[in-house]
C-alpha positions as CSV (number, residue, x, y, z in Angstrom):
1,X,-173.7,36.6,44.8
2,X,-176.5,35.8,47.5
3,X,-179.5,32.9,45.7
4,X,-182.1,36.0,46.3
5,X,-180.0,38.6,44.3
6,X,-180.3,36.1,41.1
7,X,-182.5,36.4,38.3
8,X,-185.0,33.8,37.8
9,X,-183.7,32.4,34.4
10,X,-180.4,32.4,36.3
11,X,-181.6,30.7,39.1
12,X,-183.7,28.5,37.1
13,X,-180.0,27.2,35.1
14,X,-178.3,26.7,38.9
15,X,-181.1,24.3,39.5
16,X,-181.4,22.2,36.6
17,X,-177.6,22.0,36.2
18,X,-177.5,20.8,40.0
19,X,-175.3,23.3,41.2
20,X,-178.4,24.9,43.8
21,X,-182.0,22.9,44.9
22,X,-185.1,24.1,44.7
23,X,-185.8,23.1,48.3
24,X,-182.0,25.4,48.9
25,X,-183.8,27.9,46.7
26,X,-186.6,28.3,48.5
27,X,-185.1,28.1,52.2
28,X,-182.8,31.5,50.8
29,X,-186.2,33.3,49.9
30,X,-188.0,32.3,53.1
31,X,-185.4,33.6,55.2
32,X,-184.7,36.8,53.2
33,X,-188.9,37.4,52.2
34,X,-189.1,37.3,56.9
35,X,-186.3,39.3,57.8
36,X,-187.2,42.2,55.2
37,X,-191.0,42.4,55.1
38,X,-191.1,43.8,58.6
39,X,-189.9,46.8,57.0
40,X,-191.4,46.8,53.5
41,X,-194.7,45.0,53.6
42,X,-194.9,43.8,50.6
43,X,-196.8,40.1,51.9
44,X,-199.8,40.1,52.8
45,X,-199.9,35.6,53.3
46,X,-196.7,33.3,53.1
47,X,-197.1,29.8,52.6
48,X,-194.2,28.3,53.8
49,X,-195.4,25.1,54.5
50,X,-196.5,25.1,51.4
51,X,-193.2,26.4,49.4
52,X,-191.1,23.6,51.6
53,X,-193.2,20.4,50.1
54,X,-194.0,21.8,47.3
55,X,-190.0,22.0,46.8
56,X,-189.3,18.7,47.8
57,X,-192.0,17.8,45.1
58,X,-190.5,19.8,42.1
59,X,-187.0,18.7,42.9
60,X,-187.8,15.1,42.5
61,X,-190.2,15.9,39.2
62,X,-186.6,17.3,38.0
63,X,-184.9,14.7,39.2
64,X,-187.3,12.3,37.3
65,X,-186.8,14.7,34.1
66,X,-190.9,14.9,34.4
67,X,-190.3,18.8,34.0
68,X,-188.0,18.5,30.9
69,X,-186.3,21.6,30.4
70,X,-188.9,24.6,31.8
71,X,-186.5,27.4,32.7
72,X,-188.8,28.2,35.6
73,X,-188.6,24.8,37.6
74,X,-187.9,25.1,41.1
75,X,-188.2,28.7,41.2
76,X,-190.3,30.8,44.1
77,X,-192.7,33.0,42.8
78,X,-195.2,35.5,44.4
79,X,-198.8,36.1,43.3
80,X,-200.6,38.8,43.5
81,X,-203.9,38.8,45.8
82,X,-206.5,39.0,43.6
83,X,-205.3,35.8,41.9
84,X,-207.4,32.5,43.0
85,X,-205.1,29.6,44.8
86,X,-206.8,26.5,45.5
87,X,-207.3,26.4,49.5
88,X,-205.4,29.6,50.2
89,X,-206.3,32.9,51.2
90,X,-207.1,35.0,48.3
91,X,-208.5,38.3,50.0
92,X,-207.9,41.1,47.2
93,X,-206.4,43.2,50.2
94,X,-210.3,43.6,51.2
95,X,-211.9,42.8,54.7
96,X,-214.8,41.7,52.4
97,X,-213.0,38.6,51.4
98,X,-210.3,38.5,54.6
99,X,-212.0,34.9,54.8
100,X,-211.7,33.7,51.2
101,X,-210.2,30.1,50.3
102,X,-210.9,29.6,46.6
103,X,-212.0,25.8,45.2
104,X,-209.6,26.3,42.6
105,X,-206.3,27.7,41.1
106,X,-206.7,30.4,38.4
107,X,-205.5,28.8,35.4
108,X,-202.4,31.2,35.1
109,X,-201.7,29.1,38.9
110,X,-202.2,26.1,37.2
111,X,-199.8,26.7,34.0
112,X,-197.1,28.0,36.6
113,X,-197.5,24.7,38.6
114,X,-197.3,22.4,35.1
115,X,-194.2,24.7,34.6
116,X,-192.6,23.8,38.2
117,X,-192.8,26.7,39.9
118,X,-192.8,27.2,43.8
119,X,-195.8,29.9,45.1
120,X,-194.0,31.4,48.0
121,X,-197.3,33.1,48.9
122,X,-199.9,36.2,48.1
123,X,-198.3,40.0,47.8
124,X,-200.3,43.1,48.6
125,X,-202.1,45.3,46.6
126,X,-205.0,48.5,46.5
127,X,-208.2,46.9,47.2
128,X,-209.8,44.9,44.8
129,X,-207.5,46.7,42.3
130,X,-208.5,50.2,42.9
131,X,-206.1,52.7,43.5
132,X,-202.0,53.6,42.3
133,X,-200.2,53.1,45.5
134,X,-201.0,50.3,47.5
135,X,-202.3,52.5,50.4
136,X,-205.9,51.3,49.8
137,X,-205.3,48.0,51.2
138,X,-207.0,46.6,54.3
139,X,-203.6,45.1,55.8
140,X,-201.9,48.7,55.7
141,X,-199.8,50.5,53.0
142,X,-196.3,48.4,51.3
143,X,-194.0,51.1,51.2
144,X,-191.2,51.4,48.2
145,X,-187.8,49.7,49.0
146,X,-186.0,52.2,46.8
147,X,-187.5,55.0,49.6
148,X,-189.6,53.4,52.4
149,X,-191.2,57.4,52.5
150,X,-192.6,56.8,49.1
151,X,-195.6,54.6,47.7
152,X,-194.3,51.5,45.5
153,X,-196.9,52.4,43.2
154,X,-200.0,50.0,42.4
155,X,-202.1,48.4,42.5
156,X,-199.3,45.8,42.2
157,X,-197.4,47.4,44.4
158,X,-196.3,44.2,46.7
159,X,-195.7,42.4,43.5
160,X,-193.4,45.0,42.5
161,X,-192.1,45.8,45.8
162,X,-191.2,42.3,46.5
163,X,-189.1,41.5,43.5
164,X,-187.3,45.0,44.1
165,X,-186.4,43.9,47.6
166,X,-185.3,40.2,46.7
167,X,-188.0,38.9,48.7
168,X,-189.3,37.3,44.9
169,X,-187.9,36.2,42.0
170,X,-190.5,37.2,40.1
171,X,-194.6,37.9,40.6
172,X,-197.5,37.7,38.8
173,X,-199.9,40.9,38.9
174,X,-202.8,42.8,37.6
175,X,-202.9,45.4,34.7
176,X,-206.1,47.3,34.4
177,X,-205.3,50.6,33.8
178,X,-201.1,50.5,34.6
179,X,-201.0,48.4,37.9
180,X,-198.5,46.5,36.4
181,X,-196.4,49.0,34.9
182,X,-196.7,51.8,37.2
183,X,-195.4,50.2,40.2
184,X,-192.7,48.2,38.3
185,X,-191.6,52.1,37.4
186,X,-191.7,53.2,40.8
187,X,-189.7,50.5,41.9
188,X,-187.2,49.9,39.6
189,X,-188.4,46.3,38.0
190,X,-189.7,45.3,34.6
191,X,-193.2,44.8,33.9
192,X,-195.6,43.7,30.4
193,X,-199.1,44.2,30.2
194,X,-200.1,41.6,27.6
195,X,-202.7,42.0,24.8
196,X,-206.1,41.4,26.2
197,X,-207.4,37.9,25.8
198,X,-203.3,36.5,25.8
199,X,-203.0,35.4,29.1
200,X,-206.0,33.4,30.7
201,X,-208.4,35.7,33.3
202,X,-210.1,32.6,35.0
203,X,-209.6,33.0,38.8
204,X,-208.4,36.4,38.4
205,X,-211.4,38.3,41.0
206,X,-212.6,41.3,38.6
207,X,-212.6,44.6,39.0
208,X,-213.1,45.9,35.2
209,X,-213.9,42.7,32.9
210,X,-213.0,44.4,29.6
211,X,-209.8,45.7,30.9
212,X,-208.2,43.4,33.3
213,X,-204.6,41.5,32.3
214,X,-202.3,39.2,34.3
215,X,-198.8,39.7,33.3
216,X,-195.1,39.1,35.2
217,X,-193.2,41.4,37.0
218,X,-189.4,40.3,37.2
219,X,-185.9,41.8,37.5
220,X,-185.3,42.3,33.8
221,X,-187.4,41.7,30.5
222,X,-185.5,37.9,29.5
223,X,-187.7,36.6,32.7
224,X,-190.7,38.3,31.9
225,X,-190.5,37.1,28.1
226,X,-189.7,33.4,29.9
227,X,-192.3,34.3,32.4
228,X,-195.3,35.1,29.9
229,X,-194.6,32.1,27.7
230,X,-195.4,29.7,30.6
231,X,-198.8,31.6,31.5
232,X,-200.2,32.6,27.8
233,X,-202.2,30.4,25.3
234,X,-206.2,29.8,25.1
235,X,-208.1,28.7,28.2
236,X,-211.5,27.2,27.2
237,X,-212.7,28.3,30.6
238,X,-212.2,32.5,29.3
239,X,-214.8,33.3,27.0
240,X,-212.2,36.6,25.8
241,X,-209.3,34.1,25.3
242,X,-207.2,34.3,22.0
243,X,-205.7,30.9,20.2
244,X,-202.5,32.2,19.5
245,X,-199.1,30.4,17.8
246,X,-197.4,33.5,18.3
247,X,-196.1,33.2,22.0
248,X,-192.4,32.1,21.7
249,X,-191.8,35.5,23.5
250,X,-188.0,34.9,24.7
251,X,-186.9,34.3,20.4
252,X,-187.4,38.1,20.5
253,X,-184.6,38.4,23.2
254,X,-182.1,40.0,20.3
255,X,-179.9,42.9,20.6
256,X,-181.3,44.4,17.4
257,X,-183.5,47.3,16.4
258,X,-182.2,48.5,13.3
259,X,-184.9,49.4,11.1
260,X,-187.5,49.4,13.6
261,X,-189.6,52.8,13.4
262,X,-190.6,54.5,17.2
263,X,-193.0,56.9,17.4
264,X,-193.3,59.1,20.3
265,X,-196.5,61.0,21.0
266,X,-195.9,64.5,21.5
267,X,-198.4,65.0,24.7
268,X,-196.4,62.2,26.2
269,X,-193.5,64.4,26.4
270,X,-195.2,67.6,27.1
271,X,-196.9,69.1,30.0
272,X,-197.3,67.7,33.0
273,X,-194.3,65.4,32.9
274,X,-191.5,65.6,35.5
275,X,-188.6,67.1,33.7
276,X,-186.1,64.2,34.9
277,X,-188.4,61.8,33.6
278,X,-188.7,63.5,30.3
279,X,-185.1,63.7,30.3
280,X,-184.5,60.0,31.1
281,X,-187.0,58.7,28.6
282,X,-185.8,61.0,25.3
283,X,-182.3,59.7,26.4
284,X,-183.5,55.9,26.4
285,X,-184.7,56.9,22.8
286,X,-181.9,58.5,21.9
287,X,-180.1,55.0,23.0
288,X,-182.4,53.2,20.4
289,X,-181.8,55.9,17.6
290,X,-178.1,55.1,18.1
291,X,-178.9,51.3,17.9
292,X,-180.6,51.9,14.2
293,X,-183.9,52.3,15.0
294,X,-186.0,55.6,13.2
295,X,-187.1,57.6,16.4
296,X,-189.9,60.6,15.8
297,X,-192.5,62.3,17.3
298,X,-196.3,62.6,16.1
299,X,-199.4,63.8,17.2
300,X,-201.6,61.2,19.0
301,X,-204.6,63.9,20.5
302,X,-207.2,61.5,21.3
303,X,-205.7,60.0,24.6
304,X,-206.0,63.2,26.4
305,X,-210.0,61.8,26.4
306,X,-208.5,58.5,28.2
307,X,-208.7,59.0,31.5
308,X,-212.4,60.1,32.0
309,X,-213.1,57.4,29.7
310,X,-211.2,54.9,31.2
311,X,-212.5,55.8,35.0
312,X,-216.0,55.9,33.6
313,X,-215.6,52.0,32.1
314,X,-213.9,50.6,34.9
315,X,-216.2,51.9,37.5
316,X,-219.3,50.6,35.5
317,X,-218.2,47.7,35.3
318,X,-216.5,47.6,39.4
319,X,-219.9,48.1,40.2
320,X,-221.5,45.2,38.6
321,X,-218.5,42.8,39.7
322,X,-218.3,43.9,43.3
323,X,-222.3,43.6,43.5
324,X,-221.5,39.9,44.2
325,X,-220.4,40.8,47.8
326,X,-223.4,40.7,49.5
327,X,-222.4,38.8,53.1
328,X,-224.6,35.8,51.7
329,X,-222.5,33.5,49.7
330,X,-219.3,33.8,51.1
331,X,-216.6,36.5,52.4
332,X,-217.4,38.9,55.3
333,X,-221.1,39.3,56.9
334,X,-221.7,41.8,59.5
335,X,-222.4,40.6,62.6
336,X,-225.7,42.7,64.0
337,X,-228.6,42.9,60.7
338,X,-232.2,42.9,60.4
339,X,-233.5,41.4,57.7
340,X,-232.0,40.8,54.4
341,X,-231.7,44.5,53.1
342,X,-229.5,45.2,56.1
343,X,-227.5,42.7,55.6
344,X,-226.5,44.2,52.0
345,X,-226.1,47.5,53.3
346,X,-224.0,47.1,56.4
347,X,-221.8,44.0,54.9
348,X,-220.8,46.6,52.1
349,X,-220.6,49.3,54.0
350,X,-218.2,47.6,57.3
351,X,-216.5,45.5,54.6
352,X,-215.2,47.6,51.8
353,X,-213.0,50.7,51.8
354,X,-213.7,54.2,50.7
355,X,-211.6,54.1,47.3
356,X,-213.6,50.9,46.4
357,X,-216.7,52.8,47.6
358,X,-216.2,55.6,45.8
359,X,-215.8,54.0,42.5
360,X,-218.8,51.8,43.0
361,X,-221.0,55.0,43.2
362,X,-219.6,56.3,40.6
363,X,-220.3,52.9,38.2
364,X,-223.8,53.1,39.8
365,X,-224.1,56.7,38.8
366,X,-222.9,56.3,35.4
367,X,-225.4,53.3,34.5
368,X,-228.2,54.8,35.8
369,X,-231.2,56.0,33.6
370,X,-230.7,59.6,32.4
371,X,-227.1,59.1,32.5
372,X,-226.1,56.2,30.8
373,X,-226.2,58.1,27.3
374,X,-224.2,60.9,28.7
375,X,-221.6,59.3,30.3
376,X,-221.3,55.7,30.1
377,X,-222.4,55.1,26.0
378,X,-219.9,58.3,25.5
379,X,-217.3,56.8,27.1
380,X,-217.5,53.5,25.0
381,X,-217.5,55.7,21.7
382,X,-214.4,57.3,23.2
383,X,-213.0,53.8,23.9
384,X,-212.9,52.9,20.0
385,X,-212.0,56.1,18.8
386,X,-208.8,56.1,21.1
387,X,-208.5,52.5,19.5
388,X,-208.3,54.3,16.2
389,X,-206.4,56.3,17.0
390,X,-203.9,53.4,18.2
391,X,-204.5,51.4,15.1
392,X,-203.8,54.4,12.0
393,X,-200.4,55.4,14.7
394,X,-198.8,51.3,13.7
395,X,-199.7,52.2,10.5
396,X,-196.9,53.8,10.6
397,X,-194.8,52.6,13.9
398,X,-193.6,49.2,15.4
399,X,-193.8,50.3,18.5
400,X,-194.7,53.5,20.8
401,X,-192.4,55.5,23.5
402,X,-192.7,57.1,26.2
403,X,-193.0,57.5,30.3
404,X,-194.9,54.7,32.1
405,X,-195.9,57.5,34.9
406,X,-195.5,61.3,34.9
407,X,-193.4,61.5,38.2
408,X,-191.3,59.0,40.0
409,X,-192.8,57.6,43.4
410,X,-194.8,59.9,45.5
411,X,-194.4,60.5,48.9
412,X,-196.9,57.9,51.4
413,X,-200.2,60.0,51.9
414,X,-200.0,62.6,48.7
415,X,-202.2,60.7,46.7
416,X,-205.2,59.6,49.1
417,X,-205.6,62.8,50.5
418,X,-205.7,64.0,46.5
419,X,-207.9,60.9,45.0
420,X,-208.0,62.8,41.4
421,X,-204.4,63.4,41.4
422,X,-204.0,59.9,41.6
423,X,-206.5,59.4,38.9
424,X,-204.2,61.9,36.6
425,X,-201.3,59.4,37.1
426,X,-202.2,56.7,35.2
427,X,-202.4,59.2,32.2
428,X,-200.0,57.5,30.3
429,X,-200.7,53.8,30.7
430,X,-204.6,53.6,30.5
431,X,-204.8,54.1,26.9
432,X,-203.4,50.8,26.6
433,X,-205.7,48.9,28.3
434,X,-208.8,50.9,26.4
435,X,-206.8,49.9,23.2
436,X,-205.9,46.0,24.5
437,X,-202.7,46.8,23.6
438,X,-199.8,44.9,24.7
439,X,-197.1,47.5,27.4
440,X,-193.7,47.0,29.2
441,X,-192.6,49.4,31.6
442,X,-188.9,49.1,32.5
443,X,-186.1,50.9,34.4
444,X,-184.7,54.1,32.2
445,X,-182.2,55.4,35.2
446,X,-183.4,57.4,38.6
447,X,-183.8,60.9,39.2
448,X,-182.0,63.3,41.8
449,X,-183.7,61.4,44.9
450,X,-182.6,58.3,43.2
451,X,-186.1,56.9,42.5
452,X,-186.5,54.5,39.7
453,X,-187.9,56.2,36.1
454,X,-190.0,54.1,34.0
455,X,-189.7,53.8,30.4
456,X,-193.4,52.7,28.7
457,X,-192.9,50.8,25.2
458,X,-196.0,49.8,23.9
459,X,-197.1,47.8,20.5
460,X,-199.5,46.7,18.3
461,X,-202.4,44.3,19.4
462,X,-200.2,40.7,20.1
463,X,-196.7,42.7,19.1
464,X,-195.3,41.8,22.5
465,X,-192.2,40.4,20.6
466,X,-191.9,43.9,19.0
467,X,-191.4,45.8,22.9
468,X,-189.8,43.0,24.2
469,X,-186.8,43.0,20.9
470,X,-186.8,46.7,21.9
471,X,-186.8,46.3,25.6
472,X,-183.9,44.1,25.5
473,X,-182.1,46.1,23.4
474,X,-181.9,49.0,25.3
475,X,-181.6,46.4,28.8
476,X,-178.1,45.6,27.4
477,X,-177.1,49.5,27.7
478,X,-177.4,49.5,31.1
479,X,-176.9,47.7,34.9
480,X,-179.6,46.8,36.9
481,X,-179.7,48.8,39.7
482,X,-181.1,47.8,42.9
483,X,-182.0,49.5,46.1
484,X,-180.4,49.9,49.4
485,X,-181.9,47.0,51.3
486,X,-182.1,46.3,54.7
């Protein structure tokens, strides 16, 4: 087996046992992440400078036994590009920050570093986070490597599209309304979505404060359970961190789920849903059911109120964090202005695109006087009663099922030319980040055009060892299956 078609725990044991080097490591991935990003796009920066002395660097620290036993050590990683690295570009796939080097790592940068791992550079995404297919970016579309026709999904679409093409081991991406576990569905990888406040936000560039996550995307859930243990834990510097003791996510790597009760919403698997993804998703519960769990259906009405909600919050509060990119402190400035007001308006309107345009005019809108009652106070009130709603559904459940996205990957171009259809795809994944509930997405089988189906499991606030016990469970059930590459 090729070093690139290994997992990262698995690559992780080669290299503290001897048998491959980080710097051998990391050569493999250079050479594969060049030859196949012509064709998938998935990097937007590489630093291979970088990735060679910084390997040189962790070898010795394992050599030394400085890094004791991290299962990470010496393994390349890509980040997506909203994430702050010290002195490297970090342009959130926006001309308005195609200039950006940060003063310093976001702390999840900093845990990975402590952990030994090698940042092979930044992956592409929908600008500043906006968007479900990675078409909004200002360095072009990253097309799917299961079907280069079809999106990768997003907004962490190269995050997912590079570890589905070998060209990572493992990323770290964005969730704040599914762009972790939507693309990870359309491209065949495993995703989590932690609970909010579990993973560190400093450095992360903000699009929606109250909703944004940092969470792994790998090849299968052992390395995202490894993955999220390294980058969890309180960070003095996040005002919304949690102290936790309960992050020893890879002891809930057991083949067992008997007992365990799985609720499935019944508008989850109703209308609207691709019949082959239906079909795939019963038939991962059915696998469950046949594993011990209790599997059964209830009503969960309240999030078919989640999407306005959720597009009404996170374009509030896009349009108070992007209000920073003026062309006066740093990023892009027009070239030709008079005075300061033009400055403002021409640096926003040259240096961001439409999607992240439109939603800023709608946060505007929604804020405004007369409508802040109507919509954005409403949407709030919505916000807690789909949290409720949530909370009395573990009353009862361990953990919820169901699709991660309603359809497998759309062709390139559907969903610009249709921005509300877009909008209607994240109808199964917003909910969670309303709720700042913890989500996996992983692989479930493919459909008749062999495109990856996602299966959602989602738990209660800090349950991540309840999806992840389930997750593995049904992992062990089936192959990872991996694209054609070219």
């Amino acid at each position: 087996m090729d070093i690139t078609s290994l997992t990262a725990l698995e690559l992780g044991k080669k290299i503290r046992s001897g048998e491959i080097s980080v710097l051998e490591a990391t050569k493999a991935q250079l050479e594969i992440l060049k030859a196949r990003d012509k064709e998938y796009h998935a990097y937007v920066t590489i630093f291979e400078e970088e990735a060679l002395s910084r390997a040189k660097e962790v070898q010795s620290l394992i050599d030394t036994g400085e890094l004791g036993d991290s299962p990470l050590a010496g393994v390349p990683v890509a980040i997506k590009d909203n994430i702050c690295t010290k002195g490297n570009l970090t342009t959130c796939s926006s001309k308005i920050l195609n200039n950006f080097k940060p003063p310093y790592n976001a702390e999840v940068i900093e845990r990975l570093n402590r952990a030994g791992a090698v940042i092979i550079g930044k992956v592409n995404m929908d600008e500043f986070a906006m968007g479900s297919t990675t078409e909004t970016s200002y360095y072009g579309p990253t097309l799917n490597p299961w079907n280069t026709a079809h999106v990768p999904g997003g907004s962490s679409g190269g995050a997912a599209a590079a570890v589905a093409a070998e060209e990572a081991f493992y990323a770290l991406g964005s969730d704040t309304g599914g762009s972790i576990r939507q693309p990870s569905a359309f491209c065949g990888v495993t995703g989590i979505k932690p609970t909010y406040g579990t993973v560190s936000r400093y450095g992360l560039i903000a699009y929606a404060s109250s909703l944004d996550q940092i969470g792994p995307i790998a090849r299968d859930v052992s390395d995202c359970a490894a993955i999220l243990e390294v980058i969890s834990g309180h960070d003095g510097k996040d005002s919304t961190s949690i102290h936790s003791d309960n992050i020893k996510y890879t002891t809930a790597l057991v083949d067992d789920v008997k007992g365990m009760k799985i609720g499935i919403p019944k508008g989850y698997i109703g209308k609207g849903l691709d019949s082959e993804v239906r079909d795939g998703v019963l038939k991962a519960a059915k696998v469950l059911e046949s594993k011990g769990a209790i599997v059964e259906e209830f009503d969960l009405d309240i999030v078919d109120y989640a999407i306005p909600a959720y597009y009404v919050i996170a374009s509030a509060e896009a349009s108070s964090n992007l209000s920073r990119y003026d062309g006066v402190k740093y990023g892009y400035r027009t070239k030709d202005f008079d005075g300061l007001q033009d400055v403002y308006k021409k640096t926003r309107s040259e240096g961001f695109g439409m999607e992240v345009k439109r939603r800023m005019m709608i946060g505007a809108f929604v804020l405004s006087s007369g409508y802040y009652d109507a919509y954005y106070n409403k949407a709030l009130k919505v916000k807690a009663r789909i949290k409720e709603g949530f909370d009395k559904a573990f009353e009862r459940y361990d953990i919820i099922l169901g699709p991660t996205a309603p359809t497998t990957a759309t062709r390139i171009g559907e969903s610009l030319s249709d921005p509300l259809k877009m909008y209607l795809g994240d109808i199964y994944t917003v909910s969670v980040n309303l709720a700042g509930l913890p989500a996996i997405s992983l692989p479930c089988g493919v459909d008749r055009n062999r495109l990856p189906i996602g299966l959602q499991l989602i738990g209660r606030p800090f349950g991540e060892a309840d999806i992840i016990r389930a997750a593995y469970s049904y992992e062990q059930t089936r192959e990872y299956a991996r694209p054609d590459l070219r």
